[in-house]
C-alpha positions in Angstrom: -10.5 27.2 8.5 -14.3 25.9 9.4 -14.7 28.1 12.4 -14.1 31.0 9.2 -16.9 29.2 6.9 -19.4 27.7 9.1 -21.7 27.1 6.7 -19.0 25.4 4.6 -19.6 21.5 3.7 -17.4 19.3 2.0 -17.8 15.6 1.1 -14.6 14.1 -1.0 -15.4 10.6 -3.0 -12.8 8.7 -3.9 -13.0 8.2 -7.6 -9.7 5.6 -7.6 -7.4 4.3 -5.5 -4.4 2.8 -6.9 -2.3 1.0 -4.7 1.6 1.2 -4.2 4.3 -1.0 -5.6 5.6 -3.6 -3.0 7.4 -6.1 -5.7 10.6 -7.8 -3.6 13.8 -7.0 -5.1 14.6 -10.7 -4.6 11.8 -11.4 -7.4 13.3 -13.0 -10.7 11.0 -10.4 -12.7 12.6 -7.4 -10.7 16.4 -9.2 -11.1 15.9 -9.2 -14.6 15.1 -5.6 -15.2 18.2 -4.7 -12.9 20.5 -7.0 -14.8 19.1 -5.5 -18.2 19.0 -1.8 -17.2 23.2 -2.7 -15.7 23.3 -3.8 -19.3 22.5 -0.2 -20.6 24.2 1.4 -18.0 20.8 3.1 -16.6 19.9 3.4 -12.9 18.9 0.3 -11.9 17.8 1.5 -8.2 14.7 0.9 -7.0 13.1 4.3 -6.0 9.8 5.2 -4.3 8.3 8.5 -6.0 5.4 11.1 -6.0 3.4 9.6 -8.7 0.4 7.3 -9.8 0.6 4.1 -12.3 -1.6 1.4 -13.0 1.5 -0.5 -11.9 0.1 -1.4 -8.1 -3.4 -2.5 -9.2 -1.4 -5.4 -11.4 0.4 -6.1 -8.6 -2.6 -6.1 -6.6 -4.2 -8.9 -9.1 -1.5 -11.4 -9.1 1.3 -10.2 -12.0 4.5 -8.6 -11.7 4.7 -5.2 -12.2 6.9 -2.4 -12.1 6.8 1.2 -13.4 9.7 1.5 -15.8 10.3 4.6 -18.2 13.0 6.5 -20.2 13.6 9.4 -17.9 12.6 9.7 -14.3 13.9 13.0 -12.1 11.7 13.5 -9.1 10.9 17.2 -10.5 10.0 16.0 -14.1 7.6 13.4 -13.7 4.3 15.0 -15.0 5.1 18.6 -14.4 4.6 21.6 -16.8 7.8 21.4 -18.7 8.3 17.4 -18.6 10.9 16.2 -21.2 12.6 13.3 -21.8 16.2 13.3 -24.2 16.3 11.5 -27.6 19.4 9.9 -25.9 17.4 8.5 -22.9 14.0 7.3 -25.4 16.5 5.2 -27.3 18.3 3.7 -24.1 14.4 2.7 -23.1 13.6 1.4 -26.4 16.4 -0.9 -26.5 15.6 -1.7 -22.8 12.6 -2.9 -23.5 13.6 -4.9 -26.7 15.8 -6.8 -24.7 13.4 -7.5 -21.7 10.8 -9.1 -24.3 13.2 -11.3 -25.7 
């Protein structure tokens, strides 16, 4: 595409960089979210998707993190018509109630 725009000049800046999650599923912190999202029968597999949380840079500093929410389908994670069900925000809410006890 230069050789079409030879007077073309680009310069990209990185404004943030957030780095991946790389939390061992042997880690007490991610054993107790599996055990308590078993307890409300949700997906408890870790899964790697197309998307950015501040997640990695906790990680990054020292502190367990993990990015956890009430619906997460690989074509509905911000896209136009992103939803979640009442069902599924009431699952997380109970979820995370047990996790902070």
């Amino acid at each position: 595409a230069a050789s079409h725009y030879p007077l073309l000049s680009c310069k990209f800046t990185a404004l943030r960089e957030s780095p991946g999650l790389d939390l061992s599923c042997d880690d007490p912190f991610v054993k107790l979210c599996k055990d308590t999202l078993k307890e409300f029968d949700l997906d408890d597999e870790p899964s790697s998707l197309p998307f950015c949380t501040e997640a990695g840079l906790f990680l990054e500093k020292g502190f367990n993190a993990l990015a956890i929410g009430p619906c997460v389908w690989k074509d509905n994670i911000h896209s136009p018509d992103e939803y979640s069900l009442q069902t599924q925000i009431k699952k997380a809410a109970l979820f995370y109630e047990r996790l902070i006890e």
